[in-house]
N, CA, C and O atoms as a printed pandas DataFrame, in Angstrom:
     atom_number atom_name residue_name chain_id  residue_number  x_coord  y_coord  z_coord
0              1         N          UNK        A               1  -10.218  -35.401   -0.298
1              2        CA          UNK        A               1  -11.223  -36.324    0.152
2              3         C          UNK        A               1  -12.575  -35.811   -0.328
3              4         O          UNK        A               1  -12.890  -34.681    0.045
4              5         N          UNK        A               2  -13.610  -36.650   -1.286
5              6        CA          UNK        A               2  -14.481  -36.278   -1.834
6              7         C          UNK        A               2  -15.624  -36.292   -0.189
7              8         O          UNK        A               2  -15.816  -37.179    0.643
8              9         N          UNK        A               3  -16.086  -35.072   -0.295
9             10        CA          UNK        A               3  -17.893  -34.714    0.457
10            11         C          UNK        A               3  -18.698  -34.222   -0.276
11            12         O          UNK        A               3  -18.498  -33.401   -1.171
12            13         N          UNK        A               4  -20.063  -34.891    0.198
13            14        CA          UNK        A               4  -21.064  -34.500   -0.610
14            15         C          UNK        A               4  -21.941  -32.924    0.383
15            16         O          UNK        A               4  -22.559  -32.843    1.444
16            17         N          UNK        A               5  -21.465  -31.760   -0.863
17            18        CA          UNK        A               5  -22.599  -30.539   -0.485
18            19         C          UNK        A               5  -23.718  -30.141   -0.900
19            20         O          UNK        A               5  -23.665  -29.619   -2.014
20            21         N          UNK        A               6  -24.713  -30.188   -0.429
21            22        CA          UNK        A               6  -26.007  -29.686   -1.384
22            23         C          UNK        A               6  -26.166  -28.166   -1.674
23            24         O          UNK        A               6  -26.701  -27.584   -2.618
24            25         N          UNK        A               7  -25.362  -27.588   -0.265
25            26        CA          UNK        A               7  -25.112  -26.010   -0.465
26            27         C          UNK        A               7  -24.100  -25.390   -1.359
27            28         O          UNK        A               7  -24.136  -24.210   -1.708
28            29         N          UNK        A               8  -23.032  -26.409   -1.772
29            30        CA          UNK        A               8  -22.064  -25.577   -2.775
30            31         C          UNK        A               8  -22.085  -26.031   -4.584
31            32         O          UNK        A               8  -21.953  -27.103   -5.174
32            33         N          UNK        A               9  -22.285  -24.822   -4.964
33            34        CA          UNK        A               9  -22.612  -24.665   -6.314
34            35         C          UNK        A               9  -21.301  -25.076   -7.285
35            36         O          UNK        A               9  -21.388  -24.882   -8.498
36            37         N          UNK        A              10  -20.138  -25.628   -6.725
37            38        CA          UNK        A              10  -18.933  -25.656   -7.565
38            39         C          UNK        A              10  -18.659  -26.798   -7.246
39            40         O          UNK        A              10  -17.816  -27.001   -6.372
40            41         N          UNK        A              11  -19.486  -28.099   -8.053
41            42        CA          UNK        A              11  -19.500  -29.813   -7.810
42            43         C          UNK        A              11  -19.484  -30.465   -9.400
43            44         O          UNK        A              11  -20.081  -30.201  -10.444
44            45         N          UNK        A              12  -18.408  -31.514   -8.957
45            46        CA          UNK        A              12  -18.955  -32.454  -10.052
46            47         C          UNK        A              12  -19.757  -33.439  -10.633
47            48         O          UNK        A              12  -20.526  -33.986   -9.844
48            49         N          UNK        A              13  -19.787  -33.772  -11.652
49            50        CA          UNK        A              13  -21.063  -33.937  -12.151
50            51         C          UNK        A              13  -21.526  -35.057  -10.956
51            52         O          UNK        A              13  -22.618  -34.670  -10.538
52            53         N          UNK        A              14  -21.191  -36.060  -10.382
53            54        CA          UNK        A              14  -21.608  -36.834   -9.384
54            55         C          UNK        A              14  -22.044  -36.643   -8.177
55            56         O          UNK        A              14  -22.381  -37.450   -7.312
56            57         N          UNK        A              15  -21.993  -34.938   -8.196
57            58        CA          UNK        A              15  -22.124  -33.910   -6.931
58            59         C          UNK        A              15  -21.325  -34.243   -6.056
59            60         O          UNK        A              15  -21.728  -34.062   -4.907
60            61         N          UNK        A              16  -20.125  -34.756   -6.199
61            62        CA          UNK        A              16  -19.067  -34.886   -4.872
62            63         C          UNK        A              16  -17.986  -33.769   -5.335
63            64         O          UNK        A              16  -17.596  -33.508   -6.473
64            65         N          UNK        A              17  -17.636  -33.208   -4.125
65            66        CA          UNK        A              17  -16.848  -32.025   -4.307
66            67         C          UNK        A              17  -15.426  -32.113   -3.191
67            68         O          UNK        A              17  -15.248  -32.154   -1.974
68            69         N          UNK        A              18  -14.581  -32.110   -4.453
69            70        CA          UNK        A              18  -13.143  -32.414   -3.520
70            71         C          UNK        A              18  -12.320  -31.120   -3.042
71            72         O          UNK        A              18  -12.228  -30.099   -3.722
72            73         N          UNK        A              19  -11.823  -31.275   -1.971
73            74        CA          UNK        A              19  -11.043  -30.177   -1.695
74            75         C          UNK        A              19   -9.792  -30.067   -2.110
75            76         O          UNK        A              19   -9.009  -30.985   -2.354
76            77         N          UNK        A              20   -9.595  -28.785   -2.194
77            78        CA          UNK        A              20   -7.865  -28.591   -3.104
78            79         C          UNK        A              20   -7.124  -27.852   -2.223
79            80         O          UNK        A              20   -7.430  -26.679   -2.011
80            81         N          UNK        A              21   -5.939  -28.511   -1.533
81            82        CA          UNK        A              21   -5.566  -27.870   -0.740
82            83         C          UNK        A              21   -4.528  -26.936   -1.234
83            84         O          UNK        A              21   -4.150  -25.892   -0.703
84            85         N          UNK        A              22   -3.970  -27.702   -2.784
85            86        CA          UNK        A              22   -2.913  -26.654   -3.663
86            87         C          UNK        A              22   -3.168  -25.543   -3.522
87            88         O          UNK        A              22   -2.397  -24.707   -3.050
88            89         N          UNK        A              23   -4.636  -25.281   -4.024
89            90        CA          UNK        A              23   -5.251  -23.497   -4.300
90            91         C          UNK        A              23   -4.830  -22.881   -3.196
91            92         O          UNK        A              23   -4.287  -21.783   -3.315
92            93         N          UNK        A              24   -5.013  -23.516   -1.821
93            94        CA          UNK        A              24   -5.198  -22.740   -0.662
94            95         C          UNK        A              24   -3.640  -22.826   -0.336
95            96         O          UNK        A              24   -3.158  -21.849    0.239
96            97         N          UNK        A              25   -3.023  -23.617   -0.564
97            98        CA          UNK        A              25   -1.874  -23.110   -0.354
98            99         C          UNK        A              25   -1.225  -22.192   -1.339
99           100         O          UNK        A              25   -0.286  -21.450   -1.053
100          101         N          UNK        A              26   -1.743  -22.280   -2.434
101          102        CA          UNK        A              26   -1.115  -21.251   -3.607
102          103         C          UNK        A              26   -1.274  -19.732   -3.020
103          104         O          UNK        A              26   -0.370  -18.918   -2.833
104          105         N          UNK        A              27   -2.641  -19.581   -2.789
105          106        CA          UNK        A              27   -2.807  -18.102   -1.930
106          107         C          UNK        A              27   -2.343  -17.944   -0.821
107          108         O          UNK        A              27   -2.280  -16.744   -0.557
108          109         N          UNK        A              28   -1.917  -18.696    0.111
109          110        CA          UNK        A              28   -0.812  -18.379    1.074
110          111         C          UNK        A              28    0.866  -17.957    0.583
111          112         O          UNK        A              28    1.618  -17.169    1.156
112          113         N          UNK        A              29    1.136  -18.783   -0.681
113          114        CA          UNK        A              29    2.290  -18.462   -1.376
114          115         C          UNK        A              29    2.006  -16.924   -1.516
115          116         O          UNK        A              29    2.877  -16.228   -0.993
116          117         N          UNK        A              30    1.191  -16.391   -1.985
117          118        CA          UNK        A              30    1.050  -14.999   -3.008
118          119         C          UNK        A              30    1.128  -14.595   -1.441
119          120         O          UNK        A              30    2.252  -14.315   -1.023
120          121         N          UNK        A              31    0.286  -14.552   -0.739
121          122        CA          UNK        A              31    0.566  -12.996    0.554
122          123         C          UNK        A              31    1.514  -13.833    1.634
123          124         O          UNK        A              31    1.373  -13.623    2.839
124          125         N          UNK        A              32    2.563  -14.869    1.103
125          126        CA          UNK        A              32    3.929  -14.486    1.483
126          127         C          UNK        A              32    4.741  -13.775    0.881
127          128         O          UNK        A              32    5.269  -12.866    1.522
128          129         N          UNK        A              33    5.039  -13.939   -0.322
129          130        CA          UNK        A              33    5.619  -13.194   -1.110
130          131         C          UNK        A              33    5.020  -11.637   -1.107
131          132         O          UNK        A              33    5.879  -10.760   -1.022
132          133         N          UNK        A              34    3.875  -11.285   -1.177
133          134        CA          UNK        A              34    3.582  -10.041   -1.078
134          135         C          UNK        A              34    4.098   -9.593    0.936
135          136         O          UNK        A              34    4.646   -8.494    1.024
136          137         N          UNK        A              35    4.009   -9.990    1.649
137          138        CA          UNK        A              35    4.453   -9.886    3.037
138          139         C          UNK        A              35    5.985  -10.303    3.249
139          140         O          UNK        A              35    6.644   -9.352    3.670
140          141         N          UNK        A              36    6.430  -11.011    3.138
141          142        CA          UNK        A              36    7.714  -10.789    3.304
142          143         C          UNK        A              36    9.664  -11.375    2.358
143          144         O          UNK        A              36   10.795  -11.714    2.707
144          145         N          UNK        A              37    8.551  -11.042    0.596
145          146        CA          UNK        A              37    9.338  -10.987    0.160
146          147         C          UNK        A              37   10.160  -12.350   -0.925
147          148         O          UNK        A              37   10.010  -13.540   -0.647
148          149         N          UNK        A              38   10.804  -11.983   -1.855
149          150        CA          UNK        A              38   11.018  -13.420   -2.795
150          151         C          UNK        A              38   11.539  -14.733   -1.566
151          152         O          UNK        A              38   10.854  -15.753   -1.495
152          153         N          UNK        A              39   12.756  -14.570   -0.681
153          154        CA          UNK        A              39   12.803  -15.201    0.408
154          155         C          UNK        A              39   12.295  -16.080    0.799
155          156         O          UNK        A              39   12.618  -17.253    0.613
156          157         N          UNK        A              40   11.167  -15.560    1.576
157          158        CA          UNK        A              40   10.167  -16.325    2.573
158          159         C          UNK        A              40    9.182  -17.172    1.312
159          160         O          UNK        A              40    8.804  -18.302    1.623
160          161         N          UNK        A              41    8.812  -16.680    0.040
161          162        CA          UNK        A              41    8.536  -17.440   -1.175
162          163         C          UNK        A              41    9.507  -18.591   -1.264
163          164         O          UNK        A              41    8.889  -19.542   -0.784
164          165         N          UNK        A              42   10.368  -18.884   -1.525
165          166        CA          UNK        A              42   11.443  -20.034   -1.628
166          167         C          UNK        A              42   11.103  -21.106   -0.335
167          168         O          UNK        A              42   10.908  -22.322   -0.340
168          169         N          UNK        A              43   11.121  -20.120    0.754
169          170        CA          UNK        A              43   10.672  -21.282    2.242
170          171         C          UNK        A              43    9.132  -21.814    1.774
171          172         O          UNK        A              43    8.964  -23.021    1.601
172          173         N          UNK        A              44    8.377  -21.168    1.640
173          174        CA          UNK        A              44    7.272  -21.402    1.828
174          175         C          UNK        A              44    6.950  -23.012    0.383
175          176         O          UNK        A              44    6.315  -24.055    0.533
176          177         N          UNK        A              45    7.446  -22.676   -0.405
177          178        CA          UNK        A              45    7.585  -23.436   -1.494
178          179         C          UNK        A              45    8.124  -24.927   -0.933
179          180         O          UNK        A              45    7.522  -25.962   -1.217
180          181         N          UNK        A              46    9.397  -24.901   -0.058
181          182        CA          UNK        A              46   10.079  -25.950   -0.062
182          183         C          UNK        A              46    9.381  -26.553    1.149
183          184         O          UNK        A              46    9.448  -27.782    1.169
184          185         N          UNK        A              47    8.937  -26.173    1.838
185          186        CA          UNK        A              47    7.908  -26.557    3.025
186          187         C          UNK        A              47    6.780  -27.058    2.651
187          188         O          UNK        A              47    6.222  -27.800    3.459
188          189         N          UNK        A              48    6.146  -26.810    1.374
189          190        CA          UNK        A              48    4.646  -27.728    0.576
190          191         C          UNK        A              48    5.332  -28.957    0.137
191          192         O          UNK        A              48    4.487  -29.821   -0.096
192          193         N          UNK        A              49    6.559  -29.382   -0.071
193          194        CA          UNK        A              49    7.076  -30.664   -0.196
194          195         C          UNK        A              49    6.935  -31.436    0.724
195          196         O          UNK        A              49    7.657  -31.322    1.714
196          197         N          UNK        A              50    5.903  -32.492    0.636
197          198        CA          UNK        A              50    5.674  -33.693    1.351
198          199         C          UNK        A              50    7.133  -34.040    1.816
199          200         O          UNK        A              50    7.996  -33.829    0.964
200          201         N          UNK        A              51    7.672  -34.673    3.360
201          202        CA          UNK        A              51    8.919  -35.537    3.581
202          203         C          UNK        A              51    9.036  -36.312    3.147
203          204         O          UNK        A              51   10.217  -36.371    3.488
204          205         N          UNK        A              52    8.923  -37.102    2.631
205          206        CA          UNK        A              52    8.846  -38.286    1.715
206          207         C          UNK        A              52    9.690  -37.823    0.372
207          208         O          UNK        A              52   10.640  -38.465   -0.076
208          209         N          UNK        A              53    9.222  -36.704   -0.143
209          210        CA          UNK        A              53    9.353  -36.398   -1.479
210          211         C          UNK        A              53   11.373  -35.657   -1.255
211          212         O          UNK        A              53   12.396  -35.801   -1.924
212          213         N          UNK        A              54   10.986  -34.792    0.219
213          214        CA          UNK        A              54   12.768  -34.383    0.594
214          215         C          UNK        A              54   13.263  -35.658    0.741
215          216         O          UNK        A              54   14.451  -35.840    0.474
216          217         N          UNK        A              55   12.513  -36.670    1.154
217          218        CA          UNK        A              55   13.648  -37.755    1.608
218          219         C          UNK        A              55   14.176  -38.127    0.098
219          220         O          UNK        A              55   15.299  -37.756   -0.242
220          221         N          UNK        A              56   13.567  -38.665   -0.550
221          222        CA          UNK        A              56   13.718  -38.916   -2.241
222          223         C          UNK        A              56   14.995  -37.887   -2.606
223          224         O          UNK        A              56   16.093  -38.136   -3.105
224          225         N          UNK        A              57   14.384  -36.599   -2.139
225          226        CA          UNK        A              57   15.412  -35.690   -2.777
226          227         C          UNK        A              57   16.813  -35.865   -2.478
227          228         O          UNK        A              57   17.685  -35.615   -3.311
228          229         N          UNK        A              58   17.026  -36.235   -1.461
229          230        CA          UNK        A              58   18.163  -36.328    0.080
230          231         C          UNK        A              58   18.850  -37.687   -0.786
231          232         O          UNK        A              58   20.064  -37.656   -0.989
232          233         N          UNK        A              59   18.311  -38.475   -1.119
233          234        CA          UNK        A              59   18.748  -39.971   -1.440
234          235         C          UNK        A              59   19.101  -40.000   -2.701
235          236         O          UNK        A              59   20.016  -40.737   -3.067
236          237         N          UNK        A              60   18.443  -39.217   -3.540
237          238        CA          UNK        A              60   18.845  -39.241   -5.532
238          239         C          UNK        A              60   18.882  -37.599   -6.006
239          240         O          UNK        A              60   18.386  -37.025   -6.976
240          241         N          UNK        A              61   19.744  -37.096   -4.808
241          242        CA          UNK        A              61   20.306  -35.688   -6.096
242          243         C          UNK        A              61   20.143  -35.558   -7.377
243          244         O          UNK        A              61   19.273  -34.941   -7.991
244          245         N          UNK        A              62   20.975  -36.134   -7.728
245          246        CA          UNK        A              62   20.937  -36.208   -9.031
246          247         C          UNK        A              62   19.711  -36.468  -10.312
247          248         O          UNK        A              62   19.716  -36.204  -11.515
248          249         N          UNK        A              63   18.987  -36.929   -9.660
249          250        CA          UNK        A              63   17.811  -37.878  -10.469
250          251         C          UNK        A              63   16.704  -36.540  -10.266
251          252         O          UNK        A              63   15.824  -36.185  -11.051
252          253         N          UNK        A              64   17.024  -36.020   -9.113
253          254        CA          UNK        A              64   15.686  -34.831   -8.970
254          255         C          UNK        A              64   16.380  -33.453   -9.806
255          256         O          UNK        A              64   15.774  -32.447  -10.176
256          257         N          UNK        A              65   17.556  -33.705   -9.936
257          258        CA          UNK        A              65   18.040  -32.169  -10.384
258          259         C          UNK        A              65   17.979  -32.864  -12.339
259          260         O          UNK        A              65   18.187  -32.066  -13.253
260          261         N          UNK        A              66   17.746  -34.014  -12.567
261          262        CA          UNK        A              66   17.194  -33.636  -13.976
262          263         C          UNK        A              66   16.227  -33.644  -14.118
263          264         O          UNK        A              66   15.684  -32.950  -14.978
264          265         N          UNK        A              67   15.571  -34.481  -13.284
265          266        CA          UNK        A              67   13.445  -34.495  -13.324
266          267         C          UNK        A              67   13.225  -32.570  -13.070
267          268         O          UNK        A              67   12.261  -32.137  -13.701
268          269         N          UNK        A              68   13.814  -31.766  -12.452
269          270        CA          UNK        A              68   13.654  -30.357  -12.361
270          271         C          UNK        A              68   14.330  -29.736  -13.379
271          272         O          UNK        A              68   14.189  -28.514  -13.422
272          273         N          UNK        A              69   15.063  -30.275  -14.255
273          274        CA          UNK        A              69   15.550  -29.596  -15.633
274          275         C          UNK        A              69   14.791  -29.880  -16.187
275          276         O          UNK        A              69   14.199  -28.905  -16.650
276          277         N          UNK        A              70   14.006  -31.654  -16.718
277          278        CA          UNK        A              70   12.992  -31.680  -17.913
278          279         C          UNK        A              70   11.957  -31.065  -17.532
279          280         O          UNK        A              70   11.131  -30.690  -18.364
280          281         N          UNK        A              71   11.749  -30.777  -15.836
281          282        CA          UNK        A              71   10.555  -30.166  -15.942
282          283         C          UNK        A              71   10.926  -28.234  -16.536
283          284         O          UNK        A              71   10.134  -27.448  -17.056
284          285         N          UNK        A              72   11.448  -28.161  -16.409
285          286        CA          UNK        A              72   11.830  -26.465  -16.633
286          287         C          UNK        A              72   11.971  -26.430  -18.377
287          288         O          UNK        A              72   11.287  -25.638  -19.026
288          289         N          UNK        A              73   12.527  -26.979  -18.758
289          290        CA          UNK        A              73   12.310  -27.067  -20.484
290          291         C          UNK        A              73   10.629  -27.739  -20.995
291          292         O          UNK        A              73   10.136  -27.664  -22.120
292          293         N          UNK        A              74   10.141  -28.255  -19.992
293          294        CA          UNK        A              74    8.910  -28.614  -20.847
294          295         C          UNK        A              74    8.295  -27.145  -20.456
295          296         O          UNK        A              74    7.640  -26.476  -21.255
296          297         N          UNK        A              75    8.456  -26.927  -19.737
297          298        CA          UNK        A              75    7.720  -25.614  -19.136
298          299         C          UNK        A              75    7.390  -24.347  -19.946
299          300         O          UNK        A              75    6.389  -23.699  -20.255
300          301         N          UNK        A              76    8.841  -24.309  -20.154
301          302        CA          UNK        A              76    9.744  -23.353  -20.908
302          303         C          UNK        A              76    9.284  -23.150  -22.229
303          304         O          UNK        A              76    9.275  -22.066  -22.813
304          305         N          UNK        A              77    8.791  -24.561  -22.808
305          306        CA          UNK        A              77    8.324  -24.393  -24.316
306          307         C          UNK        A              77    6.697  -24.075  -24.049
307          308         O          UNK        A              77    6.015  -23.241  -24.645
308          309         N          UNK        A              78    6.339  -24.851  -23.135
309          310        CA          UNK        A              78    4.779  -24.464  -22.688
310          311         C          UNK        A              78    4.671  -22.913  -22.506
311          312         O          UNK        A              78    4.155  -22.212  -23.376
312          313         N          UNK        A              79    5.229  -22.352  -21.222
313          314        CA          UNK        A              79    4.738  -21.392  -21.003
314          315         C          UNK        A              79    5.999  -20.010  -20.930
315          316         O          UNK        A              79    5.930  -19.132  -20.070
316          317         N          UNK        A              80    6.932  -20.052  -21.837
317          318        CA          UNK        A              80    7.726  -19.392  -21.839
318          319         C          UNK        A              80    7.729  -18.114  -21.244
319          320         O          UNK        A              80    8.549  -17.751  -20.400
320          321         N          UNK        A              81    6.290  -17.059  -21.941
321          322        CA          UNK        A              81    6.746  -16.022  -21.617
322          323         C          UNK        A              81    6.183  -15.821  -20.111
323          324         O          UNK        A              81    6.649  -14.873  -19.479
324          325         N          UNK        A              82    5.283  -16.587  -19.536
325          326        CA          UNK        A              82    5.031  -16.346  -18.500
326          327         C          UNK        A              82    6.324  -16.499  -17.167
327          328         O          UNK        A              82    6.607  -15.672  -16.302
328          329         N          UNK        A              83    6.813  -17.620  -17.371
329          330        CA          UNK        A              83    7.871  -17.908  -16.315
330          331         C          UNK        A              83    8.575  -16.500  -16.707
331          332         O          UNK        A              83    8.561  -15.729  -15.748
332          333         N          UNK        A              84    9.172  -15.979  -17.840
333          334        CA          UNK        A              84   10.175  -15.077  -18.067
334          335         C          UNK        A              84    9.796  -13.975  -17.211
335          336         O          UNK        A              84   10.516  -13.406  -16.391
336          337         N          UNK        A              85    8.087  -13.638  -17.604
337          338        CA          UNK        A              85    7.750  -12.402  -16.501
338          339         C          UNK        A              85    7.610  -12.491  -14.645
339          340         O          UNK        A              85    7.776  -11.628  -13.782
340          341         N          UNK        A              86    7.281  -13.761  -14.578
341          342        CA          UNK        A              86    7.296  -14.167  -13.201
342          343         C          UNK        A              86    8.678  -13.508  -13.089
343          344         O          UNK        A              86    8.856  -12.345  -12.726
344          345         N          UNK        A              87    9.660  -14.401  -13.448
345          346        CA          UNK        A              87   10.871  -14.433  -12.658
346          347         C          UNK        A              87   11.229  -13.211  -13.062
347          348         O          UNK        A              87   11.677  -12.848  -11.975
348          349         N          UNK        A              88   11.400  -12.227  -13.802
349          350        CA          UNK        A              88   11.637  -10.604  -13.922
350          351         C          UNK        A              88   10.877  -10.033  -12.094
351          352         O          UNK        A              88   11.335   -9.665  -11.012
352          353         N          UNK        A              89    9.780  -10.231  -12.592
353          354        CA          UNK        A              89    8.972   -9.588  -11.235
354          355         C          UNK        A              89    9.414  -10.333  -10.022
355          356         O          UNK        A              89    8.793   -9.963   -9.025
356          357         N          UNK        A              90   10.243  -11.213   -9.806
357          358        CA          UNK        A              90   10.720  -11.901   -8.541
358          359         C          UNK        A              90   12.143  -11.263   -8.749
359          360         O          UNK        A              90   12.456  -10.986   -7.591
360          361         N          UNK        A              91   13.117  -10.896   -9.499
361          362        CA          UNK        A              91   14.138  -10.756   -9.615
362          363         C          UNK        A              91   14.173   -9.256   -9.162
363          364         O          UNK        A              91   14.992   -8.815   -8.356
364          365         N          UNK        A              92   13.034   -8.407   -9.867
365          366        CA          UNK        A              92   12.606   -6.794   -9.887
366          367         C          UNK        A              92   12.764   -6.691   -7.719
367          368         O          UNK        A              92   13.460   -5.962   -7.012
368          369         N          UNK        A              93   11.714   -7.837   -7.349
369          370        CA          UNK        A              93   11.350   -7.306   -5.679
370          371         C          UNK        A              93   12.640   -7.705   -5.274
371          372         O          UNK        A              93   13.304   -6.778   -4.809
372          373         N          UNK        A              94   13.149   -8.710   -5.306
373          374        CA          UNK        A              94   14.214   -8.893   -4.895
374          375         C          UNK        A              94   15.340   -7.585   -4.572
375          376         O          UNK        A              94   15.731   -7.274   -3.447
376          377         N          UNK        A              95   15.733   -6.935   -5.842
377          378        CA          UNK        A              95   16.606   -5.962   -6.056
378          379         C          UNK        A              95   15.492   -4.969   -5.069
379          380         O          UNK        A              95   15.858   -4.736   -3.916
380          381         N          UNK        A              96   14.610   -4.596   -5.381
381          382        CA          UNK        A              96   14.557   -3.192   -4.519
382          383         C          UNK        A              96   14.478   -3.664   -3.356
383          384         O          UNK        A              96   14.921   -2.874   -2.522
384          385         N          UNK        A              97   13.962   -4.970   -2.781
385          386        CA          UNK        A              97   14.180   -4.674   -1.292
386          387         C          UNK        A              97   15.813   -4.520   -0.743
387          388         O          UNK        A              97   16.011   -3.896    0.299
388          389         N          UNK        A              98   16.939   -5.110   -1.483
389          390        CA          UNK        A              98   17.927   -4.550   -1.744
390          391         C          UNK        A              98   18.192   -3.364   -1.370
391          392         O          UNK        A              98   18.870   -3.106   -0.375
392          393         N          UNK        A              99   17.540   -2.287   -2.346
393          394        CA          UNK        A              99   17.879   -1.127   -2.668
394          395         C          UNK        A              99   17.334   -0.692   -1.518
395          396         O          UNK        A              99   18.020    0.171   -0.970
396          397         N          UNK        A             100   16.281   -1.002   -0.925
397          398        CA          UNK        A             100   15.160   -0.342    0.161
398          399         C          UNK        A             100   16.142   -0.908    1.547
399          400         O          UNK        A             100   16.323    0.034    2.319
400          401         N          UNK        A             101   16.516   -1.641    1.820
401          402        CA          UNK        A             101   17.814   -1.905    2.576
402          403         C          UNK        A             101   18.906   -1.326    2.674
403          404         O          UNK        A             101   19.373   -1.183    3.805
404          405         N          UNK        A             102   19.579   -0.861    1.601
405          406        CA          UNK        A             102   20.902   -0.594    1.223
406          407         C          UNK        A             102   20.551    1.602    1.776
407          408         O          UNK        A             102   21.282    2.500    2.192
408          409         N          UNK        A             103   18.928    1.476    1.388
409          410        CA          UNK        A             103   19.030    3.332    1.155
410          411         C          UNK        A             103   18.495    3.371    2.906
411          412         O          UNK        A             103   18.633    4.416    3.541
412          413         N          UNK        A             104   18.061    2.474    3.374
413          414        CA          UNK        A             104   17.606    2.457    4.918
414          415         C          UNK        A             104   18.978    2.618    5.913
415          416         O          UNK        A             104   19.147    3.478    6.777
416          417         N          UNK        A             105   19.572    1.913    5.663
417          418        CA          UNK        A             105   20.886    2.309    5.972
418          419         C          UNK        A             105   22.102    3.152    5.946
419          420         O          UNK        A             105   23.047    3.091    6.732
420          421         N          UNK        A             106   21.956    3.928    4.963
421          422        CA          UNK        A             106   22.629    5.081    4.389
422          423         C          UNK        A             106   21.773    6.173    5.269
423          424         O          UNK        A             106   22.430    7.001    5.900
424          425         N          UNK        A             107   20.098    6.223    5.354
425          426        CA          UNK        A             107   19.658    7.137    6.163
426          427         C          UNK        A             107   19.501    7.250    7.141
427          428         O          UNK        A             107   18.935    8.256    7.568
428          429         N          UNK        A             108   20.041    6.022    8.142
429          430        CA          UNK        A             108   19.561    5.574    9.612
430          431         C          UNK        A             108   20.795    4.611    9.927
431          432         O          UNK        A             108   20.848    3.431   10.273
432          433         N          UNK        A             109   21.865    5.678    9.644
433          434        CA          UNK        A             109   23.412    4.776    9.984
434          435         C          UNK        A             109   23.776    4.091   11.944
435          436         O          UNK        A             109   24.903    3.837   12.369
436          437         N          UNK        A             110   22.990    4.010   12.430
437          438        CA          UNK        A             110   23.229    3.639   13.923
438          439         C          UNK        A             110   22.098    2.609   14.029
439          440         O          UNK        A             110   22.128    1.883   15.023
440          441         N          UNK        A             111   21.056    2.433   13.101
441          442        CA          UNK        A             111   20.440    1.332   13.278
442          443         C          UNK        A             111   20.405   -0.063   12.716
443          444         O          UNK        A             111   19.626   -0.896   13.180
């Protein structure tokens, strides 16, 4: 929803300045994932989906699982190496909290 600020310096040219609620949810994504993990990243993701958009999903499987393939190949040619390192570094936390699980338990066998 466009408001007009005279105090904020980051407006367009018509001086109306819209709010982005993506950004602000994007940085809630990052210190979930930094707080509790690839996991709670996946929830947090599927929870910014408008109901409307699950209901769609709920009703045409199929139709969303190729609209999420062309989107992953356009992506893919766009921004290849970035997704590759994302998902390394999501795959990387994943495994050690794993490992950080697996060695917590080996040292603290009654808890």
């Amino acid at each position: 929803m466009p408001t007009t600020r005279d105090d904020d310096t980051e407006r367009s040219a018509a001086g109306m300045d819209y709010d982005f609620p993506l950004r602000d949810k994007a940085s809630e994504l990052g210190n979930t994932f930094a707080a509790d993990g690839p996991n709670a990243l996946f929830d947090a993701i599927e929870n910014m989906l408008p109901e409307s958009w699950r209901e769609h999903i709920r009703t045409f499987p199929l139709a969303a699982v190729v609209i999420g393939v062309g989107a992953g190949i356009f992506l893919g040619m766009r921004k290849g190496d970035e997704i590759i390192a994302a998902g390394t570094a999501m795959i990387t936390a994943a495994a050690m909290e794993n490992v950080t699980n697996v060695m917590h338990a080996a040292t603290h066998p009654g808890e």
